[in-house]
C-alpha beads as a LAMMPS data file, in Angstrom:
LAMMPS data file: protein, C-alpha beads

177 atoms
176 bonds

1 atom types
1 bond types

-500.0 500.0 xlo xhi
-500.0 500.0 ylo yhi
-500.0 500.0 zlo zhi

Masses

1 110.0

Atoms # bond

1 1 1 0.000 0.000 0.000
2 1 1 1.376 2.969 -1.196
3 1 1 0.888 6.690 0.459
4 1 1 -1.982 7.700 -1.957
5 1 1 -3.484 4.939 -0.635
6 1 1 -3.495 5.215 2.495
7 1 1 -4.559 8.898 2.315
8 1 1 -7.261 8.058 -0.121
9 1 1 -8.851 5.417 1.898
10 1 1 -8.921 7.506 4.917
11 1 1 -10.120 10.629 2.850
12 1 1 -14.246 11.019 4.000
13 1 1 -16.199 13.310 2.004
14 1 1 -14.615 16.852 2.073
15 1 1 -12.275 15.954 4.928
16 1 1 -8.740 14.682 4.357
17 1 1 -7.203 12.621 7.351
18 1 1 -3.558 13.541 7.213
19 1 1 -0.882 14.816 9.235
20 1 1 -1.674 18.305 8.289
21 1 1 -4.809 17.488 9.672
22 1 1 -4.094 16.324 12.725
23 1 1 -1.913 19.291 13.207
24 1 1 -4.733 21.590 12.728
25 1 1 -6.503 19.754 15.748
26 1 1 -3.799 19.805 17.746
27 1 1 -3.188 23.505 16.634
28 1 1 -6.784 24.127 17.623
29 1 1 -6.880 22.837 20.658
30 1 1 -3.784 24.482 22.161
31 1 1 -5.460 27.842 20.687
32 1 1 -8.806 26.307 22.639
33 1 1 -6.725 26.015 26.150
34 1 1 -4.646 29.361 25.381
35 1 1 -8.285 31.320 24.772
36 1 1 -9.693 29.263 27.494
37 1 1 -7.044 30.272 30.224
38 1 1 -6.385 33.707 28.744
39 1 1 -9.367 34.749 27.296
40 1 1 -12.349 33.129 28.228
41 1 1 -11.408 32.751 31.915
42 1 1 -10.476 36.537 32.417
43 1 1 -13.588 37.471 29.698
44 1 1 -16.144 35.231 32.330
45 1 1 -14.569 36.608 35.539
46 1 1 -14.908 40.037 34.142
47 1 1 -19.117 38.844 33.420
48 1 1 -19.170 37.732 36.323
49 1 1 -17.721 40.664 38.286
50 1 1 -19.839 43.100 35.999
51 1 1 -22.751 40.902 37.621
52 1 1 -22.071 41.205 40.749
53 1 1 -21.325 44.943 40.767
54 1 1 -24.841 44.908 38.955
55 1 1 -26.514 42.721 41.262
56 1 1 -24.680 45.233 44.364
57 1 1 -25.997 48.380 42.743
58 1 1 -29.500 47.168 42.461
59 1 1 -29.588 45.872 46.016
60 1 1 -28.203 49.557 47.079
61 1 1 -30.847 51.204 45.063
62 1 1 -33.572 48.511 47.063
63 1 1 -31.745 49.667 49.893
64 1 1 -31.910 53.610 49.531
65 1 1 -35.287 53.315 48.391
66 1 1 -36.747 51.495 51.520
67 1 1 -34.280 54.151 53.660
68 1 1 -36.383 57.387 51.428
69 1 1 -39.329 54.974 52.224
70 1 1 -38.467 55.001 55.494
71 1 1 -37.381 58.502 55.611
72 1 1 -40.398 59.603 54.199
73 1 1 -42.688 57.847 56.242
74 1 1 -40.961 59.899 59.298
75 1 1 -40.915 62.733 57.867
76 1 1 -45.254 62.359 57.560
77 1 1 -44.925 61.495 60.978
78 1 1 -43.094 64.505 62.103
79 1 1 -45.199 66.702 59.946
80 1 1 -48.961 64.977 61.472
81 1 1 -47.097 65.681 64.552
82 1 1 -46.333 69.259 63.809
83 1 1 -49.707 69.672 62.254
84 1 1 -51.182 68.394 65.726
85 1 1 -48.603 70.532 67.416
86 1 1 -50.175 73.671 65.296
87 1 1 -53.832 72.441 65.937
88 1 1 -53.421 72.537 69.612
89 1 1 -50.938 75.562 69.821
90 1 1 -54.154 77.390 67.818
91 1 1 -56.484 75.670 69.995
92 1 1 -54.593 76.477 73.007
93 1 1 -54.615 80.368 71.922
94 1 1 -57.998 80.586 71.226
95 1 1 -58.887 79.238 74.353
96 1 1 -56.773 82.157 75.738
97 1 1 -58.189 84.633 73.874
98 1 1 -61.779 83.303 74.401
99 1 1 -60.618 83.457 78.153
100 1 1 -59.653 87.122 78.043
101 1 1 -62.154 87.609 76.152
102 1 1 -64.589 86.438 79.072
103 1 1 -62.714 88.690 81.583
104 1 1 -63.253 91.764 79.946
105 1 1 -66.760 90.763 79.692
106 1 1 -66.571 90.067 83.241
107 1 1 -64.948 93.451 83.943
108 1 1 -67.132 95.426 82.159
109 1 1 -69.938 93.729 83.581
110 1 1 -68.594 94.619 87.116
111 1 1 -67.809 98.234 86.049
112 1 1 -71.579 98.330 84.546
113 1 1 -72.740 97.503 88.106
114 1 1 -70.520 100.148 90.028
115 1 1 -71.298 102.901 87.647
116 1 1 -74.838 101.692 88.143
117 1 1 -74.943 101.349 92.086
118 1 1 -72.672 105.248 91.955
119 1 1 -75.405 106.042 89.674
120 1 1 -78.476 104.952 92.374
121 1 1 -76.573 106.401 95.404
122 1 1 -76.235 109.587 93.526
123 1 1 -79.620 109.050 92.341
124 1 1 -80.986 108.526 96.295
125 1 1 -78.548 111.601 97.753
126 1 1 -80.373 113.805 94.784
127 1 1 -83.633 112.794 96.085
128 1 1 -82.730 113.106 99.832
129 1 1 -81.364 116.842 99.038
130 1 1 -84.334 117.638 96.712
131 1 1 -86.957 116.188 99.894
132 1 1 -85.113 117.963 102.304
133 1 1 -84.675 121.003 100.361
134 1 1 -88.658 120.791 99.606
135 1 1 -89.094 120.320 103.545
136 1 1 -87.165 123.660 104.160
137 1 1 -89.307 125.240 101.615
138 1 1 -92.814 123.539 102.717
139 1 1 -91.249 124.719 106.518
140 1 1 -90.823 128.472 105.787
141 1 1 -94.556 128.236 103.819
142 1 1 -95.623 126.913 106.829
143 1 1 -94.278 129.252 109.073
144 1 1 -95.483 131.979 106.999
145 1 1 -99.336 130.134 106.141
146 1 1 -99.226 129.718 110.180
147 1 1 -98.141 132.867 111.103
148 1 1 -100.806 134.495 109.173
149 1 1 -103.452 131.926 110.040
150 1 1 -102.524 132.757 114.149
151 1 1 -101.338 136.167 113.556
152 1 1 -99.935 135.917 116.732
153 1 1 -95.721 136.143 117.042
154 1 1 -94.248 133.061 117.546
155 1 1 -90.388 132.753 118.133
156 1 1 -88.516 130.768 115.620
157 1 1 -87.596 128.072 117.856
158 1 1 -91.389 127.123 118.381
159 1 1 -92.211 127.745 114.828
160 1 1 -89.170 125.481 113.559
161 1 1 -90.774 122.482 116.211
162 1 1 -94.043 122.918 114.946
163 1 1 -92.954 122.699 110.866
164 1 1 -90.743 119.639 112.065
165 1 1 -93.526 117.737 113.851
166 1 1 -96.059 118.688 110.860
167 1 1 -93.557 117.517 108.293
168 1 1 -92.370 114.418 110.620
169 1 1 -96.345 113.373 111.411
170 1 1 -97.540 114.467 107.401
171 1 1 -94.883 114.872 105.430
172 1 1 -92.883 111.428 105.769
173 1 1 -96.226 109.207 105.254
174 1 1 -96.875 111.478 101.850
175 1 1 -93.376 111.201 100.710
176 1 1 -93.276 107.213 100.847
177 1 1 -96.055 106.850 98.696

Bonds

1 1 1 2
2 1 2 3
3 1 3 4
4 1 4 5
5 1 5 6
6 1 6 7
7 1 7 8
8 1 8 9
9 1 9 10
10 1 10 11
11 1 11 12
12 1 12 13
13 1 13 14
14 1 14 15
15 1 15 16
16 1 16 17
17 1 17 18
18 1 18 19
19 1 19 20
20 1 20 21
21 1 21 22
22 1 22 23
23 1 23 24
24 1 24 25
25 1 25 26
26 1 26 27
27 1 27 28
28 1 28 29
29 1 29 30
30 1 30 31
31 1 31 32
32 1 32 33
33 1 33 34
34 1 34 35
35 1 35 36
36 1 36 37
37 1 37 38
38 1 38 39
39 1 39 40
40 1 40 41
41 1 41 42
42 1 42 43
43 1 43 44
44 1 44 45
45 1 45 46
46 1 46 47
47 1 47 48
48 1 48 49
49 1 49 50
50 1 50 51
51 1 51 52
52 1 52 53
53 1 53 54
54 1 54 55
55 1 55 56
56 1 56 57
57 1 57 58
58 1 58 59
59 1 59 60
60 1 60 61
61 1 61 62
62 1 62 63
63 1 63 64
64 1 64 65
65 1 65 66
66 1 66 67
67 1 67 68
68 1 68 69
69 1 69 70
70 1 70 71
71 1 71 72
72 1 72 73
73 1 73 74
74 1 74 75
75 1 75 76
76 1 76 77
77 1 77 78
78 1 78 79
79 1 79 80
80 1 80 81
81 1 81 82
82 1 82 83
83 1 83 84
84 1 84 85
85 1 85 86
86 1 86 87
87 1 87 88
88 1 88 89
89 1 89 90
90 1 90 91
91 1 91 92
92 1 92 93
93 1 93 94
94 1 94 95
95 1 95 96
96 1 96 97
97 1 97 98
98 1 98 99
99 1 99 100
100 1 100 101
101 1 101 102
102 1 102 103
103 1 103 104
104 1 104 105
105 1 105 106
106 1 106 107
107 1 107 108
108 1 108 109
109 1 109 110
110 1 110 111
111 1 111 112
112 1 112 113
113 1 113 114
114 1 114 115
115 1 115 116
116 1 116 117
117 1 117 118
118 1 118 119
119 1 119 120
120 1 120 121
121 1 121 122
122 1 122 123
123 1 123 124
124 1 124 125
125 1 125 126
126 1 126 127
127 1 127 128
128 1 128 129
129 1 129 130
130 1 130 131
131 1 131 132
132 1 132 133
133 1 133 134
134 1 134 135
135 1 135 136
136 1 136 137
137 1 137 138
138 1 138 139
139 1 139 140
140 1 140 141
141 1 141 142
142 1 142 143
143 1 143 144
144 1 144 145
145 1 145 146
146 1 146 147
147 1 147 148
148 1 148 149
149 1 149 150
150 1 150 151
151 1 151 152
152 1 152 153
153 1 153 154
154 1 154 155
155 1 155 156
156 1 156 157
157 1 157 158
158 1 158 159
159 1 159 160
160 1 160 161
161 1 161 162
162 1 162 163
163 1 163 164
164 1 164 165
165 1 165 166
166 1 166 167
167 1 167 168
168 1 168 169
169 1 169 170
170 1 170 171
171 1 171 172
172 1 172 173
173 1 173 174
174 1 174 175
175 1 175 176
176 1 176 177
């Protein structure tokens, strides 16, 4: 068996089985195990570290959003809270107001009733001068009615104790009513 033989009975097809051939598939797989540990390897651990870094910055945007989440949620809090706080510091004032508010009423009331008591003592002295200055004048008519009406001369004195116990006996009973 010759050469041409041999590499025409092991020729199949479109593929030749020679030495050239086998040195292809050697050649190939040495480039296979060169890419593999110098490419591929380095190529995968750099997919695999993009990944990761991926994976790490999603988790840390999870994570900042449930600490805004979080955040936010206090910051309602603190704002009800502050909104209660405003409620009762309003309510609080109002209630002071309405208070003073109250005591002036109160005050004025109080004043109303002085002013109105000065007014009735005032009122009552008036009447007690204007009686007493009618008596004087009801006493010297008297005196002079009497004296005519007797014609006699009485002294003063007598005259004065006559008016007094006509005005005390007449007068006060007519006065009342």
């Amino acid at each position: 068996m010759s050469m041409d033989m041999v590499t025409a009975s092991l020729r199949l097809g479109l593929v030749e089985l020679n030495i050239t051939f086998v040195f292809q598939l050697i050649n190939t797989l040495i480039l296979y195990l060169i890419l593999k540990k110098f490419l591929f390897g380095p190529v995968t651990a750099f997919m695999q570290k993009r990944e990761n870094d991926i994976k790490m910055q999603i988790q840390d945007a999870k994570n900042l959003d449930a600490e805004a989440q979080k955040l936010r949620e206090a910051y309602e809090a603190k704002l009800a809270l502050a909104d209660d706080e405003g409620k009762d510091v309003v309510k609080k004032y109002t209630q002071r107001a309405e208070n003073r508010a109250f005591e002036i009423v109160k005050t004025a009331e109080a004043e109303v009733d002085t002013m109105k008591l000065n007014a009735h003592r005032e009122l009552e002295r008036e009447r007690v001068k204007a009686v007493n200055e009618l008596k004087g004048q009801i006493s010297e008519l008297t005196i002079l009615a009497a004296s005519k009406v007797v014609e006699k001369d009485l002294n003063e004195a007598d005259h004065k104790e006559l008016i007094n116990k006509f005005i005390s006996e007449v007068g006060e009973t007519q006065w009342q009513n």
